[in-house]
Backbone bond lengths (Angstrom), bond angles and torsions (degrees), N, CA, C in turn:
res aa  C-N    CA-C-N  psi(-1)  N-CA   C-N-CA  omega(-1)  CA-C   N-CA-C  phi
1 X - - - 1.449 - - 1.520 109.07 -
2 X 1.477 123.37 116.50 1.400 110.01 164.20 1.006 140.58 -87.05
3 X 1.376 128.31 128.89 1.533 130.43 -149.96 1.585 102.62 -82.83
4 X 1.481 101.94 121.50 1.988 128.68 -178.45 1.891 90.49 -70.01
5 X 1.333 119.63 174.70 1.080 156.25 97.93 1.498 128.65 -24.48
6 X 1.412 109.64 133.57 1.098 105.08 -171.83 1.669 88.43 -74.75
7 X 0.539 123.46 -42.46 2.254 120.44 -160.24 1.662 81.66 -72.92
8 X 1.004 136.03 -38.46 1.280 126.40 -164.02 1.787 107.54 -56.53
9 X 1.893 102.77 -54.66 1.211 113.77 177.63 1.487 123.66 -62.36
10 X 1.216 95.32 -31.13 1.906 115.29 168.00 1.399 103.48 -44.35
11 X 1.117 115.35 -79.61 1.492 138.47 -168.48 2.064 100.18 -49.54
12 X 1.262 108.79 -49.85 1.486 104.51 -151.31 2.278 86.21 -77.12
13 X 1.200 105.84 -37.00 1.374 106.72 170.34 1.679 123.14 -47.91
14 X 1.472 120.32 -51.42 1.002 134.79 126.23 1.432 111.18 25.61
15 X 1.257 95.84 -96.39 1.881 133.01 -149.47 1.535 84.72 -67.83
16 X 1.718 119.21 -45.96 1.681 134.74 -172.23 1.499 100.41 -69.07
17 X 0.918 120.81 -70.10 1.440 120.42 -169.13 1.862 112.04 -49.15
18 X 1.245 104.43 -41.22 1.352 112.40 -171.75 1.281 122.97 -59.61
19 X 1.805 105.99 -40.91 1.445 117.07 170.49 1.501 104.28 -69.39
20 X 1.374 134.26 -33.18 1.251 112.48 -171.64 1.593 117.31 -96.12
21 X 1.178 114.05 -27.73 1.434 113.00 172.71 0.938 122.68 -142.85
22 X 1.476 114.94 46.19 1.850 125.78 128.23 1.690 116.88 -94.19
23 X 1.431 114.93 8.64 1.724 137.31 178.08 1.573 95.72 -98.52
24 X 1.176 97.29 168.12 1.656 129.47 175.43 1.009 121.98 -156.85
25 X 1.654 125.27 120.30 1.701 110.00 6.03 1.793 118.39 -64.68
26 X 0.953 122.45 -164.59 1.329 116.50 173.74 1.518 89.96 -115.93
27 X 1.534 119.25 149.84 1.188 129.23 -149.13 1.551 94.13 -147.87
28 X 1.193 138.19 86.92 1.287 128.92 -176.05 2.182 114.93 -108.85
29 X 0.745 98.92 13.54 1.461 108.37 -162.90 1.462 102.18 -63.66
30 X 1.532 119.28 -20.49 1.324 129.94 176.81 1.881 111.03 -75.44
31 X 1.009 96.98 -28.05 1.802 94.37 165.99 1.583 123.57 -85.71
32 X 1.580 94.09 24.87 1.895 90.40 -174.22 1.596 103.70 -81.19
33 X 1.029 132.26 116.45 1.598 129.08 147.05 1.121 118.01 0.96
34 X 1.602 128.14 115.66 1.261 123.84 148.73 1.936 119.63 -74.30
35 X 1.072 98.97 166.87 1.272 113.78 -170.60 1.510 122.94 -31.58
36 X 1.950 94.14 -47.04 1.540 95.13 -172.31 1.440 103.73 -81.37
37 X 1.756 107.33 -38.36 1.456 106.49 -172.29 1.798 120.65 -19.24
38 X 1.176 130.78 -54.93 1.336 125.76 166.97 1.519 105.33 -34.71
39 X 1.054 129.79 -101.11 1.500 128.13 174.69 1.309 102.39 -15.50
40 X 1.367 164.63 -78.91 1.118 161.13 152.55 1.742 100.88 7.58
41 X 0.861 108.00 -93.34 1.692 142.73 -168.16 1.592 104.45 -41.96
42 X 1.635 88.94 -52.02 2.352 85.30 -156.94 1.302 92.11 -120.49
43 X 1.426 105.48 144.34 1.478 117.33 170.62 2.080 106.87 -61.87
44 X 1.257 103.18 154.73 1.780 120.20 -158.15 1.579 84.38 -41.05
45 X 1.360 103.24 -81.27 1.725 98.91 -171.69 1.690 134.61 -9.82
46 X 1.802 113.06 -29.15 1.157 116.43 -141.67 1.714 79.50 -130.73
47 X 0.963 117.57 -41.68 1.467 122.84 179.59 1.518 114.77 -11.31
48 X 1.667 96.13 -82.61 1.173 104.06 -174.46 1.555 130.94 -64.71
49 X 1.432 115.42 -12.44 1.531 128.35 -176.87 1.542 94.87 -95.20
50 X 1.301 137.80 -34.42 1.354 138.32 155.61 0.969 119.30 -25.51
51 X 1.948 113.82 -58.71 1.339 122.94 -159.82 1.722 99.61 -77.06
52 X 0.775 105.82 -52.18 1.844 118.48 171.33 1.389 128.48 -18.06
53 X 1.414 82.93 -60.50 1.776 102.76 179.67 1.343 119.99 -75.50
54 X 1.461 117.17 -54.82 1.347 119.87 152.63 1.245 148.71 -68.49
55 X 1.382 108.15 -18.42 1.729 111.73 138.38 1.536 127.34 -47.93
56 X 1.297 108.89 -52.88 2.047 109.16 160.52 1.248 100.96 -48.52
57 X 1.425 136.62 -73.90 1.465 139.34 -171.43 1.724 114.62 -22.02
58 X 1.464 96.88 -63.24 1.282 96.13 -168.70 1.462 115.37 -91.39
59 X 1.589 114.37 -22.57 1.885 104.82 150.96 1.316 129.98 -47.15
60 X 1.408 114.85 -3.16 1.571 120.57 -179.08 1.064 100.54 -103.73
61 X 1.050 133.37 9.86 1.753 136.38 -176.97 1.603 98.10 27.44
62 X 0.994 108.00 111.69 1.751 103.39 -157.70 1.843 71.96 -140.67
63 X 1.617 86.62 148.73 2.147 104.13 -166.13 1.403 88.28 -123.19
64 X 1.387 92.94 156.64 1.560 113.00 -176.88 1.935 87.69 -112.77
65 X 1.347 105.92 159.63 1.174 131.49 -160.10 1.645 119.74 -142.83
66 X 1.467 127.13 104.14 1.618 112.83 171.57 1.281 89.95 -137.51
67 X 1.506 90.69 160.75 1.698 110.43 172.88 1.448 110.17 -66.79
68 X 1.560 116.74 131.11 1.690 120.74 175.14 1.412 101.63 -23.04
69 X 1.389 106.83 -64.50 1.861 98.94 -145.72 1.545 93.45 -80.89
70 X 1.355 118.79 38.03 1.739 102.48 155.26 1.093 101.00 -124.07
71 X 1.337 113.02 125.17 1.623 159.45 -163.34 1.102 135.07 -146.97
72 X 1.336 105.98 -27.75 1.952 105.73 154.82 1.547 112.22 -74.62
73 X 1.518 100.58 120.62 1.407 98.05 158.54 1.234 122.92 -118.48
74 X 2.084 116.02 141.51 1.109 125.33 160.91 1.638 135.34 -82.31
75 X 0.617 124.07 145.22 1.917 114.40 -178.45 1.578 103.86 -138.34
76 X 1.273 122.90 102.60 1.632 124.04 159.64 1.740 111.91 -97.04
77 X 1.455 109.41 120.43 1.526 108.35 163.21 1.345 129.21 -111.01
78 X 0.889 127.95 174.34 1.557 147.73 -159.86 1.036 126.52 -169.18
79 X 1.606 115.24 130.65 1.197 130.85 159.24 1.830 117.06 -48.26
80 X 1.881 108.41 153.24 1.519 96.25 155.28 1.164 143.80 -53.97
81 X 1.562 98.69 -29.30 1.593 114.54 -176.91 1.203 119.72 -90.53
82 X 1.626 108.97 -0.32 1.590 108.00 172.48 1.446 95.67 -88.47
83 X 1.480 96.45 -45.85 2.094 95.70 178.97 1.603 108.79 -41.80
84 X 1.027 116.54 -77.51 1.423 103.45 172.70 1.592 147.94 -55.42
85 X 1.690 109.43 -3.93 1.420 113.32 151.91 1.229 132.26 -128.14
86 X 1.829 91.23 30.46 1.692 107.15 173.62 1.789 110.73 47.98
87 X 1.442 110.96 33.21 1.404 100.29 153.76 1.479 122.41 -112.67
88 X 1.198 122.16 -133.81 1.590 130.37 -154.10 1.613 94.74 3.48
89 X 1.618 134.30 -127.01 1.277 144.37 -148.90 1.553 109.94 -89.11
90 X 1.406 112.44 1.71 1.423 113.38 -171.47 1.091 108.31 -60.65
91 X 1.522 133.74 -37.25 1.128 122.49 -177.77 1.769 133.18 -62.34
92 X 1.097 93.33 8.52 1.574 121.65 -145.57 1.664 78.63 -112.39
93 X 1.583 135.91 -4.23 1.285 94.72 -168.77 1.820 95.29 -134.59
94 X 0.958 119.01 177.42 1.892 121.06 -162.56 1.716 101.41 -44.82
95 X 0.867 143.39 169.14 1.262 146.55 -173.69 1.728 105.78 -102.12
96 X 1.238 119.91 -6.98 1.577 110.36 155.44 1.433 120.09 -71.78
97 X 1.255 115.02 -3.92 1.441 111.80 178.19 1.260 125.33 -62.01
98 X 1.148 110.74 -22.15 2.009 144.24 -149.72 1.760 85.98 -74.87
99 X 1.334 98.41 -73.61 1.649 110.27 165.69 1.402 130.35 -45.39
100 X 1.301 106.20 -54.50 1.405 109.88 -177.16 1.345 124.08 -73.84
101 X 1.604 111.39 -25.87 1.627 100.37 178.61 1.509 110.52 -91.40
102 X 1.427 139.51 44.95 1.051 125.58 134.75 1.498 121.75 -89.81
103 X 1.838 128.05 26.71 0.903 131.45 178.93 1.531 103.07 -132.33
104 X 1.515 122.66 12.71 1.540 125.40 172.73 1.585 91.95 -78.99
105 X 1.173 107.60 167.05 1.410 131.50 165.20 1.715 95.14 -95.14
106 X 1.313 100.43 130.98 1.420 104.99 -176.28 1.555 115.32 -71.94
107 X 1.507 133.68 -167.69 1.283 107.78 -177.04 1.554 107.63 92.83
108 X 1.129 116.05 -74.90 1.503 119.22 -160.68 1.789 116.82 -69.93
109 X 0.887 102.04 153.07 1.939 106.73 167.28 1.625 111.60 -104.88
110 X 1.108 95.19 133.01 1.610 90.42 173.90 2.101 111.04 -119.85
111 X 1.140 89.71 155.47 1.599 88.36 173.23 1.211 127.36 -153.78
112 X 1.539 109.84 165.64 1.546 122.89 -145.48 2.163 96.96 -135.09
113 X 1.285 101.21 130.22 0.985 119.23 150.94 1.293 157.34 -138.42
114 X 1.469 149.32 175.50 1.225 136.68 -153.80 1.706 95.51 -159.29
115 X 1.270 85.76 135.01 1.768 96.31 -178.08 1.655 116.58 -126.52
116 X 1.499 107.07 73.37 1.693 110.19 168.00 1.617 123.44 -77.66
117 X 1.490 83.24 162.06 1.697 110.06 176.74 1.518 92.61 -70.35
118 X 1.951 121.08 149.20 0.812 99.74 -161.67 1.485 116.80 -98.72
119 X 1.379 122.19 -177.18 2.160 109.21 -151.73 1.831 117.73 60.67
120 X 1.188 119.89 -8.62 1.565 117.00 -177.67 1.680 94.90 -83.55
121 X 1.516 88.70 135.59 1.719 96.00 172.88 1.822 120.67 -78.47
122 X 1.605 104.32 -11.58 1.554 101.43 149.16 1.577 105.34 -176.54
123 X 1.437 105.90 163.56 1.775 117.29 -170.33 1.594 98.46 -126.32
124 X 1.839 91.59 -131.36 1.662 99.99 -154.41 1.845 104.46 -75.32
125 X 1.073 147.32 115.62 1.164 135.51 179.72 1.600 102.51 -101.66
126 X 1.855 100.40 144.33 1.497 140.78 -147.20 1.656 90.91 -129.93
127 X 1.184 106.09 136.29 1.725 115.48 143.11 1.401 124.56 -149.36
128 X 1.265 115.06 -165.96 1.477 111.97 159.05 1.580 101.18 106.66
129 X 0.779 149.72 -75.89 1.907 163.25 140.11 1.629 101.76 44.61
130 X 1.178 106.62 102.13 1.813 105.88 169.93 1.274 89.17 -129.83
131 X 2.054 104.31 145.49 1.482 120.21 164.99 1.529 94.92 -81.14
132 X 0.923 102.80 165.81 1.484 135.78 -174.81 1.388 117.58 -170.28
133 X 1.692 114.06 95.35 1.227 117.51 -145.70 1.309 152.20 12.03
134 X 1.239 147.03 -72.09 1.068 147.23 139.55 1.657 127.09 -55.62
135 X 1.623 115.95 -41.28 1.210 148.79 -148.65 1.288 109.85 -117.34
136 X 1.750 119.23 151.58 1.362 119.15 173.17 1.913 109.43 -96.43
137 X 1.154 92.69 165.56 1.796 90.36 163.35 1.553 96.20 -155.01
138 X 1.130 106.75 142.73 2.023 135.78 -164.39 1.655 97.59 -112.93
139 X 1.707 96.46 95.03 1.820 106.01 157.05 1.376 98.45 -112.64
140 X 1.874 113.06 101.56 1.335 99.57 162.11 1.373 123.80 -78.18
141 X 1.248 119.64 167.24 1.743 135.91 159.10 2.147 88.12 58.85
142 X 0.982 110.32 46.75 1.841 85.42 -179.51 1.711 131.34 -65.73
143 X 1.249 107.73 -0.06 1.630 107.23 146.53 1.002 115.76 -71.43
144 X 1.525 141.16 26.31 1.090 115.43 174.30 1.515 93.55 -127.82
145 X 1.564 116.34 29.59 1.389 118.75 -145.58 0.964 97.91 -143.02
146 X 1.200 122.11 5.39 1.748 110.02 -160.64 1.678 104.12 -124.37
147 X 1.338 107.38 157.03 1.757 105.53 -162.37 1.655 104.79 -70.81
148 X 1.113 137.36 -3.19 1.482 128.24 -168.75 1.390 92.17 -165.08
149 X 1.226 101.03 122.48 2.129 104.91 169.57 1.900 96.49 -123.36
150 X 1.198 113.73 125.38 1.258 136.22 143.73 1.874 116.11 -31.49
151 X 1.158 111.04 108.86 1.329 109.26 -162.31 2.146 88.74 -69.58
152 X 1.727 100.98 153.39 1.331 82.56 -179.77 1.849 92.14 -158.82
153 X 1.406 133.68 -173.51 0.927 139.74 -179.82 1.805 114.40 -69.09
154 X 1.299 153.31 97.18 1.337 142.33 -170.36 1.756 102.56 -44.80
155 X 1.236 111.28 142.40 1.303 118.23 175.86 1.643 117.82 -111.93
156 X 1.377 92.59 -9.19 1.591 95.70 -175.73 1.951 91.07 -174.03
157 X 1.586 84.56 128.35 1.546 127.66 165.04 2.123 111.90 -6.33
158 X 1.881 91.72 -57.70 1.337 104.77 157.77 1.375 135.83 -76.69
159 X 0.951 125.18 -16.83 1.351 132.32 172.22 1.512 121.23 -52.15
């Protein structure tokens, strides 16, 4: 596997995100995880409770939803190791991350986006997005995914 850039993965997400949800309907069924992808993604511990949770997720064929006039899109990425010492763009992403990426497999970039109306200082916010060679795969919200969460202060409304 050759190792991207984080701006590299930024950018090629970008180009991904845009075709799928700057269209209508939004059609995401192509970012579902294959089998191994977990193993890819989460360290052994987390793997298998990963696969679990988000296997229900996406048997519900469950739709993503934005208002027409949001059409600007943002994309911030990150490394694991920024996730876990909250530097380069980490800060940039939901505050369960803090927790959750000591159960990524390091190596990987993950990414986060947001799709506003345009002049709004913010809209629908997206995460979860790992390359995986050629291909994307969609773990949203993964603190909410992981076999043991550290009880902690809520940082946000959704959380």
């Amino acid at each position: 596997m050759t190792v991207e850039s984080v701006d590299a993965v930024r950018e090629r997400a970008r180009q991904v995100l845009g075709r799928i949800f700057l269209s209508r309907p939004i059609e995401v069924a192509g970012l579902r995880p294959d089998a191994g992808d977990y193993d890819h993604v989460f360290i052994e511990e987390a793997a298998a409770h990963a696969r679990a949770s988000y296997e229900a997720l996406w048997q519900a064929s469950f739709t993503v939803r934005v208002r027409p006039a949001q059409i600007e899109l943002y994309v911030v990425a990150a490394t694991v190791e920024e996730l876990q010492e909250g530097t380069g763009a980490a800060p940039a992403f939901p505050g369960g991350y803090r927790d959750a990426a000591s159960f990524f497999r390091p190596g990987n970039v993950w990414v986060c986006w947001e799709l506003r109306e345009p002049g709004a200082p913010n809209g629908m916010a997206f995460d979860g997005l790992v390359p995986i060679d050629a291909r994307w795969a969609w773990f949203p919200k993964p603190w909410r995914n992981m076999p043991a969460r550290r009880p902690r202060a809520v940082s946000h409304w959704t959380e």
